[in-house]
C-alpha positions in Angstrom: -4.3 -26.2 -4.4 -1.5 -26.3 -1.5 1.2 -27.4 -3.9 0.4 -24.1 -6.2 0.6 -21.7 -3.5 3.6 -19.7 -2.9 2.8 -17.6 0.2 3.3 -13.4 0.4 7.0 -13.1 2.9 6.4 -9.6 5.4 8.6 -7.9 6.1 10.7 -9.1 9.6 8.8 -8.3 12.6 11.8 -7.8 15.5 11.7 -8.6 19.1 14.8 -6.6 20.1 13.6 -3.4 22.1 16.2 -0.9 20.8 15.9 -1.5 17.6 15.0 0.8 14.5 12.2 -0.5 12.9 12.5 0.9 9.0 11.7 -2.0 6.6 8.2 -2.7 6.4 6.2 1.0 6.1 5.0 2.1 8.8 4.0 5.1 10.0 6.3 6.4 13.0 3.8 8.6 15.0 0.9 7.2 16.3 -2.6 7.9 15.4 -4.7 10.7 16.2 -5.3 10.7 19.5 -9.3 10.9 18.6 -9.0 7.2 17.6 -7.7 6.2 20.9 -10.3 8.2 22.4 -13.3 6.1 20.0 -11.5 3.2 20.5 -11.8 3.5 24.5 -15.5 4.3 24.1 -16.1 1.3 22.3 -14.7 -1.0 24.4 -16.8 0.4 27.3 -20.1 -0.6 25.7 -20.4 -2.9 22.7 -17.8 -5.9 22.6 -20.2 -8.6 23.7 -22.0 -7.6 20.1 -21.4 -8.5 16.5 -20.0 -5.3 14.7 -22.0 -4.1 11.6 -21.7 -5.9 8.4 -22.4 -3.5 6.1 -20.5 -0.7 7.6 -22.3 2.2 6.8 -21.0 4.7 9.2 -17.2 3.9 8.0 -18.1 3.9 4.2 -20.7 7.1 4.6 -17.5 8.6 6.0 -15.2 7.4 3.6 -17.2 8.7 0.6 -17.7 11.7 2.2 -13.9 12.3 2.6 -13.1 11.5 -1.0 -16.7 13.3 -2.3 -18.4 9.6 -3.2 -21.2 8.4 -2.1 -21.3 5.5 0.6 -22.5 3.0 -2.1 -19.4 3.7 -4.0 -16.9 2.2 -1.0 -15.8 -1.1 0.2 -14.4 -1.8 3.7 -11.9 -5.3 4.8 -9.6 -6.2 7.1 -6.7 -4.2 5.7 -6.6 -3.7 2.0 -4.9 -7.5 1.5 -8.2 -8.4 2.1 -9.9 -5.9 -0.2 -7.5 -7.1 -3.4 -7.8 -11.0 -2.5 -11.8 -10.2 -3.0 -10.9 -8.2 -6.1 -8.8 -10.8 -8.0 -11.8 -13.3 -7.2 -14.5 -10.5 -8.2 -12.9 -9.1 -11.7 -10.3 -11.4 -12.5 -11.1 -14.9 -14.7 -9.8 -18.1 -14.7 -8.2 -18.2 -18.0 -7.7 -14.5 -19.1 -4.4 -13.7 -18.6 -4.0 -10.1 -16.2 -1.1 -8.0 -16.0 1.1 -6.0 -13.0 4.9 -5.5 -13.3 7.4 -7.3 -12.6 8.9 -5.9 -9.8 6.0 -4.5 -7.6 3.7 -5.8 -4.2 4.9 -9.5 -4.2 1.4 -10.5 -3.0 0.1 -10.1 -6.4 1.2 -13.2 -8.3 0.7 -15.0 -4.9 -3.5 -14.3 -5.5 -2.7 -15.2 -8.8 -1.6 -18.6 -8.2 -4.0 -19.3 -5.5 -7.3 -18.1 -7.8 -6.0 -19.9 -10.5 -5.7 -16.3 -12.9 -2.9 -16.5 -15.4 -1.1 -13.6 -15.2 1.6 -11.7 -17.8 5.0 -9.6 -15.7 5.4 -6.4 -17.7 9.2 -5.5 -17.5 9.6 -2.4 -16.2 12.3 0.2 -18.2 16.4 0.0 -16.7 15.2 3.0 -14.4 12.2 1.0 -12.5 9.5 3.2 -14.7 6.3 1.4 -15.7 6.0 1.3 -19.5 2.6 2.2 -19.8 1.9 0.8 -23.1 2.4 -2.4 -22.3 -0.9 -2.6 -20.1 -2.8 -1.7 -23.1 -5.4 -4.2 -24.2 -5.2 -6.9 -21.4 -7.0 -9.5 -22.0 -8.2 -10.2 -18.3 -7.3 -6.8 -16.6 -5.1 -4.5 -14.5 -3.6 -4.6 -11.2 -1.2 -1.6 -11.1 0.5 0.0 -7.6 0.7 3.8 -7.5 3.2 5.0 -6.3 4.8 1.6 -7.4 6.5 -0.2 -4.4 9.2 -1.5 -3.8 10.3 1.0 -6.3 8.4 4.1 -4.5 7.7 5.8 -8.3 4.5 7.3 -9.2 3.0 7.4 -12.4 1.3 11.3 -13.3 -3.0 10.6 -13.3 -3.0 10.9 -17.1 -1.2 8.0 -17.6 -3.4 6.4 -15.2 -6.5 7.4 -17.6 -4.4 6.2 -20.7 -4.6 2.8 -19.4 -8.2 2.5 -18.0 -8.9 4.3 -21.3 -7.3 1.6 -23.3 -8.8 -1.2 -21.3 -12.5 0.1 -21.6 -13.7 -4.2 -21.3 -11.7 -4.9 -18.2 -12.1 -3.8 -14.9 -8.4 -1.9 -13.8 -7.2 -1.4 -10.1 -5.2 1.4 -9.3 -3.7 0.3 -5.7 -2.8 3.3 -3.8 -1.3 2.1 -0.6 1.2 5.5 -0.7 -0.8 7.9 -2.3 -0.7 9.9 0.2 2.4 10.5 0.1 2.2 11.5 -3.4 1.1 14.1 -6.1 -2.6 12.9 -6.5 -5.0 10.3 -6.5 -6.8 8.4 -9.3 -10.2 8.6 -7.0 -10.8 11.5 -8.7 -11.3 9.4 -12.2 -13.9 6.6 -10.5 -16.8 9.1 -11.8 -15.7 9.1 -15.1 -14.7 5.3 -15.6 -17.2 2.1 -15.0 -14.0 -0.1 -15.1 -12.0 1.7 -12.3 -11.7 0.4 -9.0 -9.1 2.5 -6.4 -8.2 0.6 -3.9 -6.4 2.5 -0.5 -5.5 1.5 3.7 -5.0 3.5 6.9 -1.8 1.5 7.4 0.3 3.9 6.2 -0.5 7.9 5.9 -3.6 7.1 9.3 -1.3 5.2 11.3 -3.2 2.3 11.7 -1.3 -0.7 10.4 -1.8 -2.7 13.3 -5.8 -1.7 13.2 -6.3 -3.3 9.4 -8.7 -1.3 7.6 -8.6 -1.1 4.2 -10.9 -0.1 1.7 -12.0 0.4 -2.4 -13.3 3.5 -4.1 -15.6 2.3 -7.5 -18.8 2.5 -9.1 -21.7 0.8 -7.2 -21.7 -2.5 -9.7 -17.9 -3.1 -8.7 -18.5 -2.7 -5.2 -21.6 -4.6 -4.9 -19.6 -7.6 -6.8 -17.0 -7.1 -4.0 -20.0 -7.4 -1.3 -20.9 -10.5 -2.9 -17.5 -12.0 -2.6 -17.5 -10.4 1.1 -20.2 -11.9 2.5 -19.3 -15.5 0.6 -16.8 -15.6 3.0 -17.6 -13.5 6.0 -20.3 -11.0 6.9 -18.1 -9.4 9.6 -14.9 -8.8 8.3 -14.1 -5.5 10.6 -14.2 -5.6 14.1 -15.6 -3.1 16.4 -12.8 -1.2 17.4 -11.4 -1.2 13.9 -14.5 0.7 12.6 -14.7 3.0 15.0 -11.0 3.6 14.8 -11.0 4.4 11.3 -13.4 7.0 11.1 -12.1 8.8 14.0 -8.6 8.7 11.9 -10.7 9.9 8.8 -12.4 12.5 10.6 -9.3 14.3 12.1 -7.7 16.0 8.6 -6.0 18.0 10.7 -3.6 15.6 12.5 -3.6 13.7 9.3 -2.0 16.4 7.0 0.1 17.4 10.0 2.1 13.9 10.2 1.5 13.5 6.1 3.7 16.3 5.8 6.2 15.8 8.3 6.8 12.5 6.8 7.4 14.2 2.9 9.6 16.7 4.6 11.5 13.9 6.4 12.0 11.7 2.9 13.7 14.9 1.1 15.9 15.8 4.2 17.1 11.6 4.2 17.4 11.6 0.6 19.9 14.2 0.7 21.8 13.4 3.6 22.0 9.6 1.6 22.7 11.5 -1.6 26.4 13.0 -0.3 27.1 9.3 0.7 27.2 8.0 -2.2 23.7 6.6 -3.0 21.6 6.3 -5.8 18.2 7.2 -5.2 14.9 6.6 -7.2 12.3 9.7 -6.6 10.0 8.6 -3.9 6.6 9.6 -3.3 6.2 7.0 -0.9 7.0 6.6 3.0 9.8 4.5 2.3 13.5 5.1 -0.3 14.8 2.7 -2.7 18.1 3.1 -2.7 21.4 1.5 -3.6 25.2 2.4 -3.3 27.9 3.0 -6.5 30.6 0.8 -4.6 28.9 -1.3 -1.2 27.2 -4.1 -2.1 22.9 -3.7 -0.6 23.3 -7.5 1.1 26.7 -6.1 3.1 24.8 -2.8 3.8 21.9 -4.4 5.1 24.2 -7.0 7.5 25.5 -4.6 8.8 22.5 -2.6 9.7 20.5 -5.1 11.2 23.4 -5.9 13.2 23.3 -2.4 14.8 19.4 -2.7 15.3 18.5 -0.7 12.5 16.1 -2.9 10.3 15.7 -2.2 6.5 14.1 -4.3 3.6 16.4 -6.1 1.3 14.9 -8.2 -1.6 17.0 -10.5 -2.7 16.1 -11.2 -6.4 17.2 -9.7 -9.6 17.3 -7.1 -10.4 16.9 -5.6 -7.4 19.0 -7.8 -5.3 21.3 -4.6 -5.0 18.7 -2.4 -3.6 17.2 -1.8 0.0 14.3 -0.2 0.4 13.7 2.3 3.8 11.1 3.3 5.7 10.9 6.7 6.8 10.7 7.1 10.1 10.9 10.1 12.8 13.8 12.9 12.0 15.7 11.0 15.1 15.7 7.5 13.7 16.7 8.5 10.2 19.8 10.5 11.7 20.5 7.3 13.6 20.5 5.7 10.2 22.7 7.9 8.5 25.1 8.3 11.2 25.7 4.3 10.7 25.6 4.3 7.2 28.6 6.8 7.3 30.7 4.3 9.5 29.5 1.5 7.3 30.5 3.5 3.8 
């Protein structure tokens, strides 16, 4: 099994204090302080016990944020977790799934590791998923909305077309970004058995170094996922993170308020990169895809990281010519520009 593994790359983690930290998606504001406050609490009084193993209190308040009940969510340690248990729940040895070719590198690595064949769809010259092509898969969906590293969202009714058109397979809508983005296919899991939504606090909640992630579905899915849970480990969330991420889900407030400033930031950066030259893809992530008419991506990102500003640069066709940035506070991005221009 070792030799058919090719393990998932993170994004670089840097040591260097001054840097700017913009390539691997991360919220720049902190969480609510009403998570710190929970946090604190529970360190005062429970450590020295085994958190629960159902999490009841996370997933009642999970369903009751997205308007499910608690049966219908899933809870892991950050939503890697929660699709590793999903390829090994709904996905077969021997019935070939499909994702597209340029998206979340981890999924071909489950792949490979759970022995699932798995088909690339191609996506069109402008990084758009042909939705077509996920018709009729044999052993299922895996599809990223918005995409990443291409930031693109797909509108909900092409979302339907393809859980409609795979009524035999179970299809995952991961929605790592969707936040950030026009709407959310949670509001489909009443209407399709086959559905499963999967979403984290890592990004929009500000809790990436926490690791809570979780899945929206109909009770049989998420029973199957509870199966594969406690196959492996009854208590996959600690404490702290529980407690944690229902004080981030119970605070809207501070939620909407960083959402936004976030969305306002990405326009304001994608203009500002605009009048330098750069193309860029229509994000409705945290992060921009971008790439430059005449400077080479690999050159641009040198040169960055040599400055202490970090940004992710994949180097394989065909987006070997594209970096992909974070969006970070309106101070760091006019750091970033303000090198880009000496750089350009």
């Amino acid at each position: 099994m070792a030799k058919r593994t090719e393990p998932y790359i993170p994004g670089e983690q840097v040591s260097r204090q001054d840097s700017i930290k913009l390539n691997t998606n991360e919220n720049p504001y902190p969480p609510s302080p009403a998570v710190i406050t929970a946090i604190s609490k529970e360190m005062e009084r429970g450590l020295q016990l085994y958190p629960s193993p159902t999490a009841n209190e996370l997933c009642q308040k999970i369903g009751q944020v997205y308007g499910l009940a608690p049966e219908e969510v899933f809870v892991g340690n950050g939503s890697d977790e929660v699709l590793a248990f999903s390829f090994m729940a709904f996905f077969e040895p021997g019935k070939k799934i499909r994702f597209p070719s340029v998206t979340y590198s981890f999924y071909p690595v489950y792949a490979k590791l759970f022995d699932i064949p798995f088909e690339e769809i191609p996506l069109h010259e402008d990084f758009s998923v042909p939705i077509k092509r996920f018709y009729q898969s044999e052993g299922g969906v895996i599809l990223p909305n918005p995409n990443a590293p291409t930031s693109l969202y797909k509108e909900l009714d092409q979302i339907e077309a393809i859980i409609q058109n795979n009524p035999d397979q179970v299809v995952i809508i991961d929605e790592a970004y969707i936040d950030f983005a026009s709407g959310s296919a949670i509001e489909l899991v009443a209407k399709y058995d086959n559905l499963l939504v999967i979403q984290t606090t890592s990004k929009s909640r500000s809790l990436a170094g926490l690791r809570v992630g979780f899945a929206l579905g109909n009770k049989t899915l998420i029973d199957a996922l509870v199966r594969i849970k406690d196959s492996f480990n009854s208590y996959t969330l600690d404490r702290l993170a529980l407690v944690g991420a229902k004080a981030a889900l119970e605070d809207q407030v501070y939620f909407k308020k960083t959402t936004e400033m976030i969305i306002k930031t990405r326009q304001k950066t994608s203009d500002m990169l605009t009048t330098l030259g750069f193309n860029i893809l229509p994000s409705q992530a945290n992060f921009l895809f971008v790439t430059h008419a005449t400077v080479p991506a690999e050159m641009i990102y040198g040169q960055l990281k040599e400055a202490g500003i970090i940004v992710r640069h994949f180097n394989k066709p065909p987006i070997d010519n594209y970096l992909r940035i974070t969006i970070g506070t309106d101070e760091q991005m006019g750091k970033l520009v303000e090198k880009l221009k000496e750089i350009i």
